[in-house]
C-alpha positions in Angstrom: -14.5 20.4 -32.0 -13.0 21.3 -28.8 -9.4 21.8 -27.8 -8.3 18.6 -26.2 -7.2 20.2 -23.0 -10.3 22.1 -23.3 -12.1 19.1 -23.9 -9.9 17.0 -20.8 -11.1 19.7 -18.5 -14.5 19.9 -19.0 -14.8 15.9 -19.0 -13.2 16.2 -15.7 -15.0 18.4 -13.9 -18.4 17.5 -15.4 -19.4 16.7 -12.0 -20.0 20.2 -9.5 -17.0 19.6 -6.8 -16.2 22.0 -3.6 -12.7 22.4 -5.0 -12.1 21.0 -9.0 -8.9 22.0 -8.8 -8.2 18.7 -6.9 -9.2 16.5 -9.7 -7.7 18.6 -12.1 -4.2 18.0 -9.9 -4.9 14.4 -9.6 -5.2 14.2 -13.2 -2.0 16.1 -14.0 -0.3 13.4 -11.8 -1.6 10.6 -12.9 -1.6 11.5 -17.2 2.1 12.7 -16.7 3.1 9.6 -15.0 4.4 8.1 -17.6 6.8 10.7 -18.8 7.9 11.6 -14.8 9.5 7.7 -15.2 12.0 9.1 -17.0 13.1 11.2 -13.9 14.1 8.0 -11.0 13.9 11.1 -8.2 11.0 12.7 -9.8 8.3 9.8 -10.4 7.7 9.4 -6.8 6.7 12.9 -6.2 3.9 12.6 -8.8 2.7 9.1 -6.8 2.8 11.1 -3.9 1.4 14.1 -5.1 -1.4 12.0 -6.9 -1.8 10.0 -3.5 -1.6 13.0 -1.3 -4.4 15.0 -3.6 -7.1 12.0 -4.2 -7.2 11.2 -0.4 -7.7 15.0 0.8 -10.6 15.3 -2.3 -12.1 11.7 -0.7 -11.8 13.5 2.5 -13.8 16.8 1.2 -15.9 15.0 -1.2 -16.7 12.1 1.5 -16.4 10.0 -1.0 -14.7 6.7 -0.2 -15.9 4.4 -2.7 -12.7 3.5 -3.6 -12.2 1.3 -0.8 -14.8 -0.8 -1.3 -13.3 -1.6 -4.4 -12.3 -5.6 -3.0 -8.1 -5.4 -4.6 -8.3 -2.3 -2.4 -9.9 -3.5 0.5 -7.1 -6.5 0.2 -4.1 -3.8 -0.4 -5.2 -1.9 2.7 -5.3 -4.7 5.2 -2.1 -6.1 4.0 -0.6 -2.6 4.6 -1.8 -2.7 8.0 0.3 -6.2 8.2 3.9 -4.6 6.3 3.4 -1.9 8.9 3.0 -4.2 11.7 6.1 -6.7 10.7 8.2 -3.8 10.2 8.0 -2.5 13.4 8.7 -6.2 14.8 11.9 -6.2 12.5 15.5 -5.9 13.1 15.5 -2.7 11.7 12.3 -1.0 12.6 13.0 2.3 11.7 13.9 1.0 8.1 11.6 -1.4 7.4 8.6 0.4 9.5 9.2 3.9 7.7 9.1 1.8 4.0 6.1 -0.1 4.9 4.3 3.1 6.4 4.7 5.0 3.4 4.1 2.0 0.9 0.5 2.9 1.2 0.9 6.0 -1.1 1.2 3.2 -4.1 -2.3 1.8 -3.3 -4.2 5.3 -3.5 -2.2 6.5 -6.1 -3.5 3.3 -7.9 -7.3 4.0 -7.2 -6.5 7.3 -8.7 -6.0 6.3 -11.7 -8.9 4.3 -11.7 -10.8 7.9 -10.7 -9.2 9.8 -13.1 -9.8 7.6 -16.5 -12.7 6.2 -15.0 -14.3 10.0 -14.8 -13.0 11.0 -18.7 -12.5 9.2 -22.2 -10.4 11.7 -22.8 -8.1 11.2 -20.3 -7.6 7.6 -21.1 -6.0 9.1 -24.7 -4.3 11.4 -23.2 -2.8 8.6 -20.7 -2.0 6.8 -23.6 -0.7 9.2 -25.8 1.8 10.0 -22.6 3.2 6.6 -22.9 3.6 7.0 -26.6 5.7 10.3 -25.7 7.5 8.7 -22.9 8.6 5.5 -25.1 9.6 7.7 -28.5 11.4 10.0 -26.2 13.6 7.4 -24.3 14.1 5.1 -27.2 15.2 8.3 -29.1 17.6 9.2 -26.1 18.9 5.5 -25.6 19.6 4.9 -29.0 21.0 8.6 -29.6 23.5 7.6 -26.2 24.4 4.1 -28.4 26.1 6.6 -31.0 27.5 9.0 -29.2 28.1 7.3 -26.0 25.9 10.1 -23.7 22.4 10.6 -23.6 21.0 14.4 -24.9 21.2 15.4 -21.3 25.1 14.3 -21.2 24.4 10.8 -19.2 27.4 8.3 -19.9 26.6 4.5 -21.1 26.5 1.9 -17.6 30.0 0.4 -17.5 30.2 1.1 -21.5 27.8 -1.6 -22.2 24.7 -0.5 -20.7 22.3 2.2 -22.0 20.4 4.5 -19.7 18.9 7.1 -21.9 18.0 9.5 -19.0 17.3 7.3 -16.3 20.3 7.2 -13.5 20.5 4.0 -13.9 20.4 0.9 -16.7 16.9 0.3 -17.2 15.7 2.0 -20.3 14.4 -1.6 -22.1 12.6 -2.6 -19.4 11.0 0.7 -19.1 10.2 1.2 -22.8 9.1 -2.8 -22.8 6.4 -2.7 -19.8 5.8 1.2 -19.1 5.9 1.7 -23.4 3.6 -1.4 -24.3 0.5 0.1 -24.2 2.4 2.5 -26.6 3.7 -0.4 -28.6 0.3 -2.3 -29.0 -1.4 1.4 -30.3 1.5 1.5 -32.8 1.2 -1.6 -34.5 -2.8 -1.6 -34.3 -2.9 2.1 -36.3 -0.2 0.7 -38.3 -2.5 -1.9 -39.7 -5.1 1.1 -41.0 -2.2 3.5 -42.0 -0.5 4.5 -45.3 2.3 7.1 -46.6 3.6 9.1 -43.7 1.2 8.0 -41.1 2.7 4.6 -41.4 6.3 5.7 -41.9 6.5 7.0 -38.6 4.4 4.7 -36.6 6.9 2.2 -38.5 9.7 4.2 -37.5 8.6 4.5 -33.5 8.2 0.6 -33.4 11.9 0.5 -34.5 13.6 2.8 -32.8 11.8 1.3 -29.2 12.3 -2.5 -30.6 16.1 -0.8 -31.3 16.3 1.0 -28.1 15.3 -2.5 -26.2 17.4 -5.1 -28.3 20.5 -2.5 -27.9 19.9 -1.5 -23.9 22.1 -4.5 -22.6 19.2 -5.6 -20.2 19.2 -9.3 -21.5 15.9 -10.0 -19.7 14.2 -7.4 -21.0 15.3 -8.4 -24.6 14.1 -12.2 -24.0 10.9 -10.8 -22.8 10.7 -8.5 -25.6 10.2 -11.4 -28.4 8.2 -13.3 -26.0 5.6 -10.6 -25.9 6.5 -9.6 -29.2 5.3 -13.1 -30.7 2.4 -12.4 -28.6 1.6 -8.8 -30.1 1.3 -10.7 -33.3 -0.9 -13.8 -32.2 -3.4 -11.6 -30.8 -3.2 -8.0 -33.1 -2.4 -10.4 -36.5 -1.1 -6.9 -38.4 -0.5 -7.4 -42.3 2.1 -9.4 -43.2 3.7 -6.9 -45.4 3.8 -4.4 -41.6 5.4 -7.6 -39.7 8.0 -7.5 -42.8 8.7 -4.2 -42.8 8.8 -4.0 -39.4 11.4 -7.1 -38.8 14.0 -6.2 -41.9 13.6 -2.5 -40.2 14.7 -3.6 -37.0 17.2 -6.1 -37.9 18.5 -3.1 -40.8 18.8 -0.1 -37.8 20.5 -2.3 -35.0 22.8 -3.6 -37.6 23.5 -0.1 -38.7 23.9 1.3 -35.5 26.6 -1.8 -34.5 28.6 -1.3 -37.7 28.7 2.9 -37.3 29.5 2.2 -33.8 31.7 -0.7 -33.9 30.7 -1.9 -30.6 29.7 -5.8 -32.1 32.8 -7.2 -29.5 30.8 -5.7 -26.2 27.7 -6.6 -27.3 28.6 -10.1 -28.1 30.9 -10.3 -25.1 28.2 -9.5 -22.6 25.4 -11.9 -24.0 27.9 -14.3 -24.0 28.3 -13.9 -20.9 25.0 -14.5 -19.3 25.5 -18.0 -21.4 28.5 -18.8 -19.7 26.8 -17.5 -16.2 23.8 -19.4 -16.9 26.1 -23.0 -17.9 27.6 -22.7 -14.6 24.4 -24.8 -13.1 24.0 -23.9 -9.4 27.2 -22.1 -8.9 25.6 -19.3 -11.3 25.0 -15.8 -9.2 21.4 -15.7 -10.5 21.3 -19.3 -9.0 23.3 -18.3 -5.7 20.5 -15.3 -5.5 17.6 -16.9 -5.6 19.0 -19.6 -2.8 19.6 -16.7 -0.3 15.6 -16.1 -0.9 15.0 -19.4 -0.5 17.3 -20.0 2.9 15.7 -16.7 4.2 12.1 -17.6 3.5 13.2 -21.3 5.2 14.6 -19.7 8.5 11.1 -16.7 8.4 8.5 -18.8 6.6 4.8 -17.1 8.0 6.5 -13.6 8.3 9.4 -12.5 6.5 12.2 -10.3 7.7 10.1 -7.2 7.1 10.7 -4.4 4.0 14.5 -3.9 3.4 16.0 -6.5 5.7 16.7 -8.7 3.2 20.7 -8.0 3.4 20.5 -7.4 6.9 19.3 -11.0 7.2 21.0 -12.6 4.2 24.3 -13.4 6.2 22.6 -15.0 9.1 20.9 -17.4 6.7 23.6 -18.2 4.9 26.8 -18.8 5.1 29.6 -18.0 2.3 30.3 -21.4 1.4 26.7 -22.2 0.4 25.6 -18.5 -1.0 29.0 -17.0 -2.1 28.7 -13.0 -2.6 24.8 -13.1 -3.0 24.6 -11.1 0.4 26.0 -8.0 -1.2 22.7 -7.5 -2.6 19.9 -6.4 -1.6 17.1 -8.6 -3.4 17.3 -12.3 -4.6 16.5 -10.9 -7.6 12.9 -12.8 -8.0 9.8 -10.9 -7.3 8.3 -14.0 -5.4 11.4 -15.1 -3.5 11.2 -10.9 -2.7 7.9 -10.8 -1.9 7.8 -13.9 0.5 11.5 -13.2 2.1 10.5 -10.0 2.8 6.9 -10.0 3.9 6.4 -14.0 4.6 4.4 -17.0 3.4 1.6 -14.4 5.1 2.5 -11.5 2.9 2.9 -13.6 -0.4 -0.5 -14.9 0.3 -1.7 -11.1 0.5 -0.4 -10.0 -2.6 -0.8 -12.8 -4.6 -5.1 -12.3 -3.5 -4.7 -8.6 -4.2 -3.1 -9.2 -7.5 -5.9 -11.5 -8.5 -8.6 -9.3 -7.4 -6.9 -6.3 -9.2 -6.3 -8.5 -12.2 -9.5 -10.1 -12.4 -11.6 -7.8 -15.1 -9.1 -7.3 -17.0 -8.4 -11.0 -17.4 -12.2 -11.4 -18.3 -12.3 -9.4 -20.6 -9.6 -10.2 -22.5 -12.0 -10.7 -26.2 -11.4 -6.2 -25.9 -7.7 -6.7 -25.6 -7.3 -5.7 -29.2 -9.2 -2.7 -28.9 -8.0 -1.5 -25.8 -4.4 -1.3 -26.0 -4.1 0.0 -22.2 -6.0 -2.5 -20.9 -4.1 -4.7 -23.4 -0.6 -3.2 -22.5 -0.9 -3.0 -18.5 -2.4 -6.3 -17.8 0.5 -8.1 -20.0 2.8 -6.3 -18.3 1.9 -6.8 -14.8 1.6 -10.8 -15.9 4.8 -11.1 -16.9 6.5 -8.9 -14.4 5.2 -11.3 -12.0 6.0 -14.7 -14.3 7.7 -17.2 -11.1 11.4 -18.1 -11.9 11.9 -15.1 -13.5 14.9 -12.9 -12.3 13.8 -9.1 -11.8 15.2 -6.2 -10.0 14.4 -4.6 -6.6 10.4 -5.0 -6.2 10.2 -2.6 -3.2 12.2 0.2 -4.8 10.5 3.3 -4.9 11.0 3.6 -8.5 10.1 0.0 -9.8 7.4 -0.1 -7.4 5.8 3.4 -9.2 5.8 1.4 -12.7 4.7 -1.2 -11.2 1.4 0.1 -9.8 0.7 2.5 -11.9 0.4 -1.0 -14.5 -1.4 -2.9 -12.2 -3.8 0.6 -11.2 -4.5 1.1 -15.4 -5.2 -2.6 -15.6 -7.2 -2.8 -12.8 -9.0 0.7 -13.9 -9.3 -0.4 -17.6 -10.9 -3.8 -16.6 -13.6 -2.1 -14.3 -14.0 0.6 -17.6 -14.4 -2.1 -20.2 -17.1 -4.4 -17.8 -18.8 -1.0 -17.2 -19.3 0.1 -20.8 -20.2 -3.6 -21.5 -22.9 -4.0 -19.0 -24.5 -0.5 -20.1 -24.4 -1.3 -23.9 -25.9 -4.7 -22.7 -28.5 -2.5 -21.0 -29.1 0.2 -23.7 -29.5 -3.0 -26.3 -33.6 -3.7 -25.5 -34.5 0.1 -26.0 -32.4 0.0 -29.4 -34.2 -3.4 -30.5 -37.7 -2.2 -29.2 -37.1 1.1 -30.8 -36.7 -0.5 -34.1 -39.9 -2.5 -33.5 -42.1 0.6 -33.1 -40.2 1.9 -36.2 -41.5 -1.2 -38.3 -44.6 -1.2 -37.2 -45.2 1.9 -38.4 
């Protein structure tokens, strides 16, 4: 058997190419993706390298498929719009320069359809990147829990918060929607495994269950039983795994609270979000999303353009009905973002893209199971974008890179999975005429 790099390589550049060293680039970018999240300055170099790299191969190659593909065709016309609106904003040079370069996200995200597409390998390889990327920053976070810094000497948010090496606190959300692909391949071979291969998938599921439940993100640990009921709807592992598995979890966070002795600040900040919650509409997270709303009221068909959300947020609102919600720069809701920023227009745009991208993978959900990228990703992307949700800053260069490269490995996976199908489909008369001729002889 072949190396796996060996093997990667030669999968990739089956096809003769001017210059293979493109794809090989292209690939490097897009299989290392994953771990590059754990860098918040680093991860948009790889989408721009990735970007950069596939369009000058399209351009050398002359091969612009890609575009036809219809989410693409819808991403690229609604780029043209962002572009448009943000030259017509208040701040043109902001929101025009954001919108111009937003179009990296939508050929880094046919990339990724090129690159696992093009290998069988590479999709392993993608997933086995997540898998590093989630051990690694659950390892980090929880390591940063105990000793109050991260291996690379990064101090707990505020003392509550983990970061594991990210800048800034978003390690569960990460490990939840980046890591579930990871998290879905986990509990799958943990159904088939025994003695030390199931110790330590056992032991990766805890320390990123752990890692989430411990982050401080309080979203991401709601959403974390939500999918994790899921997981175990659809997967249905042994019940003595699911046992393990939850008296694990609940054993290590326990531990890790008692060694630590931080049960007052963990309590103290759930609590909180209760008592922020009870407040009714006087609530921040209700004060928020009400500047979205008076924003989208005063700029319904066109937004304020890309972010001029805080620039606007005071003329739409005055103290008295929004409070300190303008010292933010998002209503923190990915469709009160969307539409503030870009319009009724915009939301119209991305919802159709979203749908198109979304589409396969939705269709053939019956290979969820067996797929866990095309399992993980599409979940993902489904509930990042779940309305009345609260989420962080949609356009930000770094959510926006976890966010497409989801939404480009479900879209990719879902066009792979209909592919295969329709070929086996094809293959199936030659197989069952094949085994005529056999009987009849």
């Amino acid at each position: 058997m072949k190396p796996f790099l060996t093997q990667l390589r030669d999968e990739l550049t089956a096809v003769p190419e001017r210059l293979p060293l493109l794809t090989l680039i292209i690939a490097a970018s897009v299989l290392l993706m994953p771990i590059a999240l754990l860098g918040s300055g680093v991860v948009d170099v790889f989408v721009s390298i990735a970007a950069a790299t596939f369009l000058l191969r399209s351009i050398v190659e002359r091969d612009f498929k890609w575009l036809r593909e219809p989410w693409v065709a819808v991403a690229v016309v609604l780029w043209i719009y962002l572009v448009a609106r943000g030259l017509l904003s208040v701040d043109p040079q902001r929101s025009g320069l954001k919108a111009l370069s937003w179009i990296r996200f939508i050929v880094f995200g046919s990339a990724i359809h090129f690159v696992l597409a093009r290998s069988v390998t590479a999709r392993r390889a993608l997933l086995y990147s997540i898998l590093a990327m989630a051990l690694f920053g659950a390892a980090d976070a929880l390591f940063q829990f105990v000793v109050g810094v991260d291996v690379f000497g990064r101090e707990m948010h505020d003392g509550t918060r983990l970061t594991g090496p990210l800048r800034n606190p978003a390690i569960g959300m990460l490990l939840l929607f980046v890591g579930l692909p990871a998290i879905i391949y986990l509990v799958s071979s943990a159904r088939l495994s025994t003695g030390p291969a199931l110790v330590w998938r056992l032991g990766g599921l805890m320390a990123i269950a752990g890692a989430i439940a411990l982050s401080g993100e309080r979203l991401a640990l709601l959403q974390a039983v939500v999918i994790g009921l899921m997981l175990l709807f659809v997967l249905r592992p042994p019940v003595k795994v699911v046992g393990i598995l939850i008296l694990g979890c609940i054993g290590l966070i326990a531990g890790l609270i008692v060694v630590t002795g931080k049960l007052d600040s963990i309590s103290t900040r759930q609590l909180s979000t209760l008592s922020e919650i009870s407040k009714g509409e006087d609530s921040l997270y209700i004060r928020l999303m009400e500047s979205g709303v008076e924003i989208i009221q005063d700029h319904p068909l066109f937004g304020v353009g890309l972010k001029n959300f805080r620039m606007e947020c005071s003329e739409s609102a005055t103290p008295a009905e929004i409070g300190n919600a303008c010292n933010f720069i998002h209503p923190h809701q990915v469709w009160l973002h969307i539409a503030a920023e870009t319009g009724l227009v915009g939301a119209a745009g991305f919802l159709t893209l979203f749908v198109l991208a979304l589409r396969p993978a939705i269709r053939n959900w019956r290979y969820w199971a067996a797929e866990p990228l095309l399992f993980g990703a599409t979940v993902s992307v489904l509930v990042r974008l779940l309305p009345f949700t609260p989420s962080g800053n949609f356009f930000s260069n770094w959510r926006e890179a976890f966010f497409w490269f989801l939404l480009g490995t479900a879209a990719a996976m879902g066009r792979i999975v209909e592919a295969d199908r329709a070929k086996a489909s094809a293959n199936e008369p030659d197989r069952r005429s094949e085994t005529l001729r056999s009987a009849e002889a």
